[in-house]
ZAMARGU-4260 file (C-alpha; in steps of 0.2 Angstrom, whole numbers, plus 5000, padded with zeros to 4 digits):
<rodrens>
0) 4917/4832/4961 | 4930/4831/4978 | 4939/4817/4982 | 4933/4805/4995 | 4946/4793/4995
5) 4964/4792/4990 | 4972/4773/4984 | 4989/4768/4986 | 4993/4754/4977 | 5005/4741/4983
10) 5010/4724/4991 | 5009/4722/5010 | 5025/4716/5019 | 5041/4720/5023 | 5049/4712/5009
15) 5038/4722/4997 | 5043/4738/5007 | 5055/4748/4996 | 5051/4741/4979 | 5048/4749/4964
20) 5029/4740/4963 | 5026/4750/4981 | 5028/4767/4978 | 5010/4769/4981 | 5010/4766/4998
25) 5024/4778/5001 | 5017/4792/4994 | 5001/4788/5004 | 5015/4782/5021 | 5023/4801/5018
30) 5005/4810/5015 | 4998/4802/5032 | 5015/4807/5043 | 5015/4826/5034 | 4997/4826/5044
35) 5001/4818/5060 | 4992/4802/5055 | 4996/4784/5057 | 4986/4771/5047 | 4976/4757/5056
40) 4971/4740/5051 | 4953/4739/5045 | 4950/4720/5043 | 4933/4720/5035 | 4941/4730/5023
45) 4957/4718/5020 | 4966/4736/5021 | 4974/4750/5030 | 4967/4766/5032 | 4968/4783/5040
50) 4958/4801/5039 | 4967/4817/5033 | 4955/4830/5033 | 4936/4825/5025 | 4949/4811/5013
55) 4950/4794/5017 | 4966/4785/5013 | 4968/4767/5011 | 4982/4754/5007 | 4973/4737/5001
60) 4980/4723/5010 | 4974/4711/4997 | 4991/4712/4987 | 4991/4720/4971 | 4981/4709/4959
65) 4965/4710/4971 | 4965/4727/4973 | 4950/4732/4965 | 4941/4718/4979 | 4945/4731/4992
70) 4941/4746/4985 | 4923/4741/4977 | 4918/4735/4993 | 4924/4750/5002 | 4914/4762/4988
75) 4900/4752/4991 | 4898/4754/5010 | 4902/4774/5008 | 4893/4774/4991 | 4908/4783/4983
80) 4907/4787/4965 | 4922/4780/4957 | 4926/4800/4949 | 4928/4800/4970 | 4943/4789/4970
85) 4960/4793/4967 | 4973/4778/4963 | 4991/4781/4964 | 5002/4768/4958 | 5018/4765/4949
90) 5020/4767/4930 | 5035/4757/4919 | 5030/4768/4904 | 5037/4784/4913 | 5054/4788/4917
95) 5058/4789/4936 | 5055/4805/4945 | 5038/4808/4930 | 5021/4812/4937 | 5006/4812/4927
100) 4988/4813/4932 | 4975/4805/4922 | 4957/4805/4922 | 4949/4788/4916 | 4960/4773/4904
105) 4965/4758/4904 | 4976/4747/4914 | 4994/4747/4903 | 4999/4730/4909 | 4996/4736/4927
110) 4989/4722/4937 | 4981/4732/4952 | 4974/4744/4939 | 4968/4728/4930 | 4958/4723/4947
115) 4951/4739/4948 | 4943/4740/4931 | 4936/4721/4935 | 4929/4728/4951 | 4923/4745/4948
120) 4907/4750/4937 | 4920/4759/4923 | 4935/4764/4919 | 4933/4784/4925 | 4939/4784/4941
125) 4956/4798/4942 | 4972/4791/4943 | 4990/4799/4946 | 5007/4787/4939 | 5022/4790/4946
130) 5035/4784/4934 | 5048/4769/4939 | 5053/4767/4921 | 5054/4752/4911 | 5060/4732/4909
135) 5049/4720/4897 | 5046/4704/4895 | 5056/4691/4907 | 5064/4706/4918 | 5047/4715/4920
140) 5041/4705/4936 | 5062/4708/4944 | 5062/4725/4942 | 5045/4729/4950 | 5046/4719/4963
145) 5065/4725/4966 | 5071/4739/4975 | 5076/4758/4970 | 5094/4758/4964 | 5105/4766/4977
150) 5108/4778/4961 | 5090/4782/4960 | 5087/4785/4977 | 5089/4804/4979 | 5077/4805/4965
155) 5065/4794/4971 | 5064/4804/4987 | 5060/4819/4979 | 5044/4810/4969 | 5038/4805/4983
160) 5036/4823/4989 | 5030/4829/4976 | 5016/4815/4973 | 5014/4819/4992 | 5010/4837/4989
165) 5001/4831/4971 | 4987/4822/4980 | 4986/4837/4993 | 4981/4850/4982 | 4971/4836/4971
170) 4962/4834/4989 | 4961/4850/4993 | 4957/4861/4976 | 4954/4849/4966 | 4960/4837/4951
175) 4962/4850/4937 | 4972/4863/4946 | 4983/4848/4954 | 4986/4841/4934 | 4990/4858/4931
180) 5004/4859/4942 | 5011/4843/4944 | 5010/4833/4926 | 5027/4832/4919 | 5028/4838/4904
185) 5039/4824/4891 | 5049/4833/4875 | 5041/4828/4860 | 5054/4819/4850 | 5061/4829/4838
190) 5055/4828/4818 | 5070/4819/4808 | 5072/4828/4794 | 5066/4821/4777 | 5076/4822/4763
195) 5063/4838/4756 | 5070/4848/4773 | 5090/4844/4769 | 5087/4852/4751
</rodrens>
């Protein structure tokens, strides 16, 4: 099944620009520009959006815990199936600079991806994280609502070009072959050795 529309997930504003929570949007930002696009406010649809090719791209407007507003009225009006609709958004469980594509799931504490799954008929619509790595409990809100360290920014910039061309070839050939080539693949942990190994 293609992919109608492409979701970047985010916060609207300029002090929500460069933060970690807003790594959606920039992929979809840096996507647009690469195909000489500009978004345009779309009112009825508290979002923004834009064309490339046959794939609509949108940034809710909504801010992030009333995303899934947007969208399910949107893929009511266009009658999208949610296997249509690609949401990419960012991921504490993943270290910085890790992509991953998956295909249905839950939220993982994700408040956008919480909205969604309210909004939507079921939990199978695709999804690609993009890893910001981790804080918990108190320091979770600060550090996704803060900004890239200048330490982190070099390799920020190179996810965002590769989730950029992630979502191309996810447009253009298809979810599988785009997992394929893009999921990062995580070291499993090495075994520790039991005392039956050391004898």
């Amino acid at each position: 099944m293609s992919l109608k529309c492409i979701v970047g997930l985010g916060n609207p504003g300029d002090r929500y620009l460069n933060t970690r929570h807003n790594i959606g949007f920039r992929v979809l930002d840096l996507l647009a520009g690469r195909n000489g696009q500009k978004f345009r406010l779309e009112n009825k649809w508290e979002s923004r959006t834009c064309k490339v090719g046959e794939t609509l791209l949108v940034q809710p407007l909504t801010y992030m815990n009333e995303s899934g507003r947007a969208i399910s009225s949107l893929a009511r009006f266009f009658r999208w199936e949610p296997e249509e609709i690609l949401v990419v958004f960012d991921d504490i469980s993943l270290p910085l600079g890790n992509l991953r594509f998956r295909m249905s799931g839950g939220h993982g504490g994700h408040n956008g991806v919480r909205s969604l799954l309210a909004h939507l008929p079921t939990d199978k619509f695709p999804r690609l994280k993009l890893g910001i790595s981790g804080a918990t409990g108190e320091q979770l809100v600060g550090h996704v609502l803060g900004d890239f360290a200048v330490s982190e920014r070099e390799l920020v910039e190179n996810t965002l070009a590769r989730a950029a061309d992630a979502v191309q070839l996810a447009a253009t050939s298809g979810l599988e072959r785009a997992s394929n080539e893009f999921n990062t693949r995580i070291p499993k942990k090495p075994k520790k050795p039991t005392e039956e190994d050391e004898s």
